[in-house]
N, C-alpha and C positions, 0 to 999 in steps of 0.2 A: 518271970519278969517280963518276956515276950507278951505273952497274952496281957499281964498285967497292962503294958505298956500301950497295947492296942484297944484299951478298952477304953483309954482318954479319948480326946475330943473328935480324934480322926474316926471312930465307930460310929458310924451313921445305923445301925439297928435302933438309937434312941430315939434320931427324928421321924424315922420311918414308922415306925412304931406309935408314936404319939400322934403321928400323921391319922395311923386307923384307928387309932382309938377317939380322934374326933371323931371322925366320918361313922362311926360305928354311934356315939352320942346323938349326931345327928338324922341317921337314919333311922334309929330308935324311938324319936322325936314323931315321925310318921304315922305309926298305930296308934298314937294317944291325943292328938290334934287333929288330923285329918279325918276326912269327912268324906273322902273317898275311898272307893274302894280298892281299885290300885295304888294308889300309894301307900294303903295301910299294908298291901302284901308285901311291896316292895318294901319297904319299911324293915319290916321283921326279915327277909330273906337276905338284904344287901346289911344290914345291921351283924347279922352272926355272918356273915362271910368276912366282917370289916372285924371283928373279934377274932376269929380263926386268922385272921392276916396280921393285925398286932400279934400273938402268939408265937408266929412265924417269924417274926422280926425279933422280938423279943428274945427268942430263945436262945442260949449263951454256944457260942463258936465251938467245933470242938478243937482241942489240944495236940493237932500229932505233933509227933517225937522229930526232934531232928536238930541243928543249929539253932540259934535265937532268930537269925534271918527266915530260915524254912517255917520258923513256929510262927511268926508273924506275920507272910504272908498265907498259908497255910488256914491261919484263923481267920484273915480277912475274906479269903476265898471261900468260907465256911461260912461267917456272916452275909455276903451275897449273895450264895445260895439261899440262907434264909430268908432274905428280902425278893428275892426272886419268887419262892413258895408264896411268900405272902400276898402278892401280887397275883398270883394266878388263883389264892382261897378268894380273894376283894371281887376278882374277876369271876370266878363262879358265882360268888353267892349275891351280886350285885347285878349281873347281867342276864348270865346264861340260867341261872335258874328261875328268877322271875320272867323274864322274856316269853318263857318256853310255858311255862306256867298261866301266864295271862294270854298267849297266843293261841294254845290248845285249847284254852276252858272261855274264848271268848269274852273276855274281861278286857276293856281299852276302856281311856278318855273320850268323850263327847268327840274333841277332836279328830278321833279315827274314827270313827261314823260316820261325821261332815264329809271325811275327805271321800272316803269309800261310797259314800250315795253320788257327790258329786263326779266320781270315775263312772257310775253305773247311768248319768244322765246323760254325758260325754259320748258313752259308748253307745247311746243309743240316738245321739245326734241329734240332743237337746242344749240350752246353757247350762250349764256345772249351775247353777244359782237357781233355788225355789222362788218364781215366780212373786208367791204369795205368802211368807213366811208367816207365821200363827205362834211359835215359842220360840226360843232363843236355839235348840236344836236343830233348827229351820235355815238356822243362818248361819252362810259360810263366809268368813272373813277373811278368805284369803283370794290371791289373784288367780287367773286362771289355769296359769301351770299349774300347779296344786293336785291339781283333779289327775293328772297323768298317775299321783300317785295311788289312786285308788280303782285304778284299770284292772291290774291285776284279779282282787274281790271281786270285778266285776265279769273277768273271764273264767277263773279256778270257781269260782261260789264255796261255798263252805260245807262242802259233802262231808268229807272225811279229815284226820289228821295230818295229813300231807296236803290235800289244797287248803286247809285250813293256814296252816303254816305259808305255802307260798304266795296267797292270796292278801294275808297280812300289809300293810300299809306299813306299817312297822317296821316289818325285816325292810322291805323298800331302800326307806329312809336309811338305814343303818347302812347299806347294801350302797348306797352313794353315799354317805360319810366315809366310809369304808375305803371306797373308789378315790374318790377326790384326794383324801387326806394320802392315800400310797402315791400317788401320780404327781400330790405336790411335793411329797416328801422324795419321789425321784428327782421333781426337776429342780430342788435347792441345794441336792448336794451334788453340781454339776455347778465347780465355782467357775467365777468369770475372770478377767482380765483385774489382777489386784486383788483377788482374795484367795483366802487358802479353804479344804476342804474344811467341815464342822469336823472336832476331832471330838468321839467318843466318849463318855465316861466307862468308868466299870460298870454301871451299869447296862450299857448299851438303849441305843433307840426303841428295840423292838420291844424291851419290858419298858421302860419308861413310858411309852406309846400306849402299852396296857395298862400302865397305873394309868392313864390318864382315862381311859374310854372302864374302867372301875372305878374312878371316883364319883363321888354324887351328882356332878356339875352334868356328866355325861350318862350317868351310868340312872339315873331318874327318869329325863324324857326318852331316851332308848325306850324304855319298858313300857311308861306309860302311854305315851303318846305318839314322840318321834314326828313333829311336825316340822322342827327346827333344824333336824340334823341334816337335811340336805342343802338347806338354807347356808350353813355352817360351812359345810365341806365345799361348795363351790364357791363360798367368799375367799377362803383358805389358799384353795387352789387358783382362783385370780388373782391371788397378791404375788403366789409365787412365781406366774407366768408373769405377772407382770415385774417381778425384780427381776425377773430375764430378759425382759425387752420383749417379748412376745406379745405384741400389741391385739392383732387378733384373737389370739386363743383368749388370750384373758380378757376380749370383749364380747366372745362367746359365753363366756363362762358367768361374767356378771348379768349380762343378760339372762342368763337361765337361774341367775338367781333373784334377779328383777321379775321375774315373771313370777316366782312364787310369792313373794310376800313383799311389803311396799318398807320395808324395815331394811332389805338389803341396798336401796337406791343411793345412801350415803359413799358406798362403797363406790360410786363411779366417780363419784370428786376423789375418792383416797386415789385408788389406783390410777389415775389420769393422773395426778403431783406425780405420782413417785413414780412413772413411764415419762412426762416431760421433765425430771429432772436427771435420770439415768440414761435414756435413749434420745432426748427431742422434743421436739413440740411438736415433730410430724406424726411421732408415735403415739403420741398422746389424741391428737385428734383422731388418727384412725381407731384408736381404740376405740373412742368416746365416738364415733360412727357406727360401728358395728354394735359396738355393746344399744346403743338408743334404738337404732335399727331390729336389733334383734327383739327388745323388748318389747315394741309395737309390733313384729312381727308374730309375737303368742301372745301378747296382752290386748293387742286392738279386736281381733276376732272375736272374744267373748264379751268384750265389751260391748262394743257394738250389736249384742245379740240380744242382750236387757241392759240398757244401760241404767236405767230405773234401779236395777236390782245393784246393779254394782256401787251405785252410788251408795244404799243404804244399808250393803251389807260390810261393803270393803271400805270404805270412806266415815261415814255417819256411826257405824254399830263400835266398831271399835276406839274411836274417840269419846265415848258416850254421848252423843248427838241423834242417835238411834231412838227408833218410836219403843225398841223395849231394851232394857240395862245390859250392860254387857256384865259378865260373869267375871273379867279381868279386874278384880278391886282389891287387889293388895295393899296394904296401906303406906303408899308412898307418895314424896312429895308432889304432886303432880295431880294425883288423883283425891286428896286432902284440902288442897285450892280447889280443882270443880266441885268438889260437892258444899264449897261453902254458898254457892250461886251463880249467877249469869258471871258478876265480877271476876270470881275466882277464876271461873274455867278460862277468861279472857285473860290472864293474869297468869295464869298455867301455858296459853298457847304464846303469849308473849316473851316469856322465860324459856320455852323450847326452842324459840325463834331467833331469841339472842342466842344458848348454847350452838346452835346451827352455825348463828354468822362468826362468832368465834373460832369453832374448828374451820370451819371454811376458809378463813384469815389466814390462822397458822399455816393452811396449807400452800399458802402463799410466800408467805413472811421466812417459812423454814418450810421446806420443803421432805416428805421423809426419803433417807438416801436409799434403803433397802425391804425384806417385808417385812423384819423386829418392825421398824421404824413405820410403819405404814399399818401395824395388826394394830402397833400400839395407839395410832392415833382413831384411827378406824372404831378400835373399844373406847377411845375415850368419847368420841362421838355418841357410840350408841346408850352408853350406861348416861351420857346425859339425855336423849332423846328417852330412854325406858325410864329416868329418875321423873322429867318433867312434864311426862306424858298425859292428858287428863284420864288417861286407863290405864293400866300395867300389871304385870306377875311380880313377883321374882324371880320367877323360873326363865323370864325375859334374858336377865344377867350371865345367863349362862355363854349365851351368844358370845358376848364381849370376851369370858377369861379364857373361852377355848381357843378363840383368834388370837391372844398373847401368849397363850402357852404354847399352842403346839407351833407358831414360830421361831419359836424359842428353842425347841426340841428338834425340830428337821431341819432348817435352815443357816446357811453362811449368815455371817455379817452379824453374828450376834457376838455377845463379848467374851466368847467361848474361842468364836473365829478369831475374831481382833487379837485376842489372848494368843493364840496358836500361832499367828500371824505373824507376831512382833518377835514370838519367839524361835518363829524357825529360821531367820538371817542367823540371829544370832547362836546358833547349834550349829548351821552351817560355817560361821567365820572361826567357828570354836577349833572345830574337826579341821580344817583346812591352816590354822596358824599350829594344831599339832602336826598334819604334815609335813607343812615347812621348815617347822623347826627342827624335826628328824633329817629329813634333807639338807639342814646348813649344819647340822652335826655334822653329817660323813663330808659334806663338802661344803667350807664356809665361804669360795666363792658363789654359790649357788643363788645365793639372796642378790646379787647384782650382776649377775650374769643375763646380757642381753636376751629377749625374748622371753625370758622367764616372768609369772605371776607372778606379781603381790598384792597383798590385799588394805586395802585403805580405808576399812569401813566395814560396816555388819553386813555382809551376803554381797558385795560387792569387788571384784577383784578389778586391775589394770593390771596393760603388761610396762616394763619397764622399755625405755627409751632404747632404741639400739645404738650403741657406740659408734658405728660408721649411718651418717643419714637421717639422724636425728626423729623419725617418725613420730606424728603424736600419738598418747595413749588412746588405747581402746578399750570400750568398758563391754563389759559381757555380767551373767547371771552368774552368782553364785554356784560352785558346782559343776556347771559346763567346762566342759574342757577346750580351751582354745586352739583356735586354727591358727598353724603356723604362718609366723611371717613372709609376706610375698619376697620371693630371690629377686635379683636385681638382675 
């Protein structure tokens, strides 16, 4: 009857489960559409790792002996282990074995070539940018930090299977996703003044952390390409420094994410709102100092080295404005209006233009209070800017759900916290009205006896008046034990 009864709605083995068995559909989907090479591996490796992890979820609790209480949780602690397993088959067969696979046998995206030629032109103290571009392989559309990431390739070279491996662009990226997302994930569960810590599920942070860096969203450009994920992890980490008030850190951080790619720049209106309506308007400008400051500071150097080239590779190539097409033509709205002609694409940038002044209003009008509030606005921004772009992926979209989830997942202030929040006055006034009331048992003067607590409220206590002197009440925290009344 236990187990019977744990098998209704409170057994999450079913959604978890049907969780991998999309992701496992979708990954499948890869070897029979795609046209590349990496993603057809990835495909087939992260598809049977997402079947081995439904499996894992799927498979039924076991039964030990004991009370109906023991048998029930007993089975549930049995069910999380399984969800646990299946999280770590999602996570091999999704990351670590294609990663390791495509990094050893020299198999990447276009993308990791750009970046890796552009570290080897860096290092030898040229512009990251080909002069004279001749095929679309020619052209790097990204900004100048960029090229930091393919330094490495250009110091290891590709001898053997160990510089192969650290030389990779790839691990890099992962390597500061990795970075940023534990460093923010430190500094949000470090509540402030008026919130409480994020509590827990059964599941804990640390798998749920992994379901998410094994799902497709993350666990695709990981493997293939990895141009985004550092992009990612320092937006991440600037939203959380900045729902701390750490105005410079997180105008270091957007800077360095401004330097990589012109797609992160939205983020210095998010996190400027939500630092002037937490800390000021003094924190908000020094942030918005340092963050501009920094980004001219790695972005004006290379520009200024061809600025020719930067116009046509970082500017013109990726808008489709470029002397040759860009490879970005997913078919979404944005890129459906330019190719209808001059009209459309002018009709495409006027529609990104109004989605721009929009979020930019709300950031006004409502300001976001913490980083849920500020990931969330920040993704709504971008999914319109990748929606009405006149070029785009889908692989674009990824950017946005990772910024709302793993908010969601590290951080206070989400309605997990609020939840926690509201309830711990009230557990607190719970415990403490049992005290009292054990106390007016043995002594039923004790409830009005001068000096002594009572409580008026959820997590709130006063002390009572004293009979000689009339004192006003004093309020203190819940729980705190009060200091005696001054002698006369």
């Amino acid at each position: 009857m236990a187990i019977r009864r744990f098998h209704g709605s409170a057994d999450p083995r079913k959604r978890w489960g049907a969780g991998w068995l999309v992701a496992a559909f979708w990954a499948f989907g890869f070897p029979l559409v795609s046209g590349l090479e990496t993603q057809r591996i990835w495909g087939f490796c992260a598809g049977t790792g997402y079947l081995c992890a439904a499996v894992a979820a799927f498979l039924p609790p076991r039964a030990p002996a004991g009370s109906p209480a023991g048998i029930r949780a007993g089975a549930r602690a049995s069910a999380w282990a399984g969800i646990r397993a299946g999280v770590g088959c999602a996570l091999a067969g999704a990351v670590v074995l294609p990663l390791l696979y495509c990094v050893l046998s020299g198999r990447a995206q276009s993308e990791v070539g750009v970046i890796e030629r552009s570290g080897q032109l860096l290092l030898h103290g040229h512009s990251p940018y080909v002069a004279h571009p001749r095929t679309v392989l020619d052209y790097d559309p990204y900004l100048p930090g960029m090229a930091a990431f393919g330094l490495p390739r250009a110091l290891f070279g590709d001898g053997g299977p160990l510089l192969r491996l650290l030389g990779d662009a790839r691990v890099w990226c992962a390597l500061v996703l990795l970075g940023c997302l534990g460093q923010g994930r430190r500094i949000l569960r470090t509540p402030v003044a008026g919130e409480t810590a994020s509590v827990e599920g059964r599941l804990g942070y640390g798998t749920a952390f992994a379901a998410l860096v094994a799902s497709p969203v993350v666990a695709l450009p990981l493997c293939v390409s990895g141009v985004d994920l550092p992009l990612t992890g320092l937006l991440c980490l600037a939203l959380a420094l900045a729902a701390r008030g750490r105005s410079t850190a997180a105008g270091l951080a957007v800077a360095a994410a401004c330097a990589l790619k012109w797609t992160a720049w939205p983020a210095l209106a998010v996190a400027a709102s939500l630092l002037a309506h937490t800390a000021g308007r003094r924190a908000a400008l020094r942030f918005a100092g340092v963050s501009v400051a920094g980004t001219l500071a790695l972005v004006l150097p290379g520009v200024l080295c061809s600025p020719g080239a930067v116009a046509e590779q970082v500017v013109a190539f990726p808008t489709g404005r470029g002397r040759l097409a860009t490879p970005a033509r997913s078919l979404l709205p944005g890129r459906l209006l330019a190719e209808s002609g001059p009209a459309g694409w002018y009709a495409a940038v006027a529609l990104l233009s109004a989605g721009a002044l929009a979020v930019g209003a709300s950031l006004v009008v409502r300001p976001p209070s913490d980083a849920v509030a500020a990931a969330d606005r920040l993704a709504l921004g971008l999914c319109a800017g990748f929606l009405l772009a006149p070029a785009g992926r889908f692989g674009y979209l990824a950017l946005p759900v990772t910024l709302a989830v793993w908010t969601r997942l590290a951080g206070t202030g989400s309605r997990v916290g609020r939840a926690a929040e509201r309830r711990a006055p009230e557990r607190g006034a719970g415990r403490e009205a049992e005290c009292r009331s054990g106390r007016e048992a043995e002594d039923p003067d004790a409830a009005v006896r001068p000096g002594r607590a009572v409580a008026v409220g959820p997590g709130r206590e006063v002390r009572a008046r004293r009979a000689v002197g009339g004192h006003r009440a004093v309020g203190s925290p819940a729980g705190r034990s009060a200091s005696r009344w001054p002698r006369r």
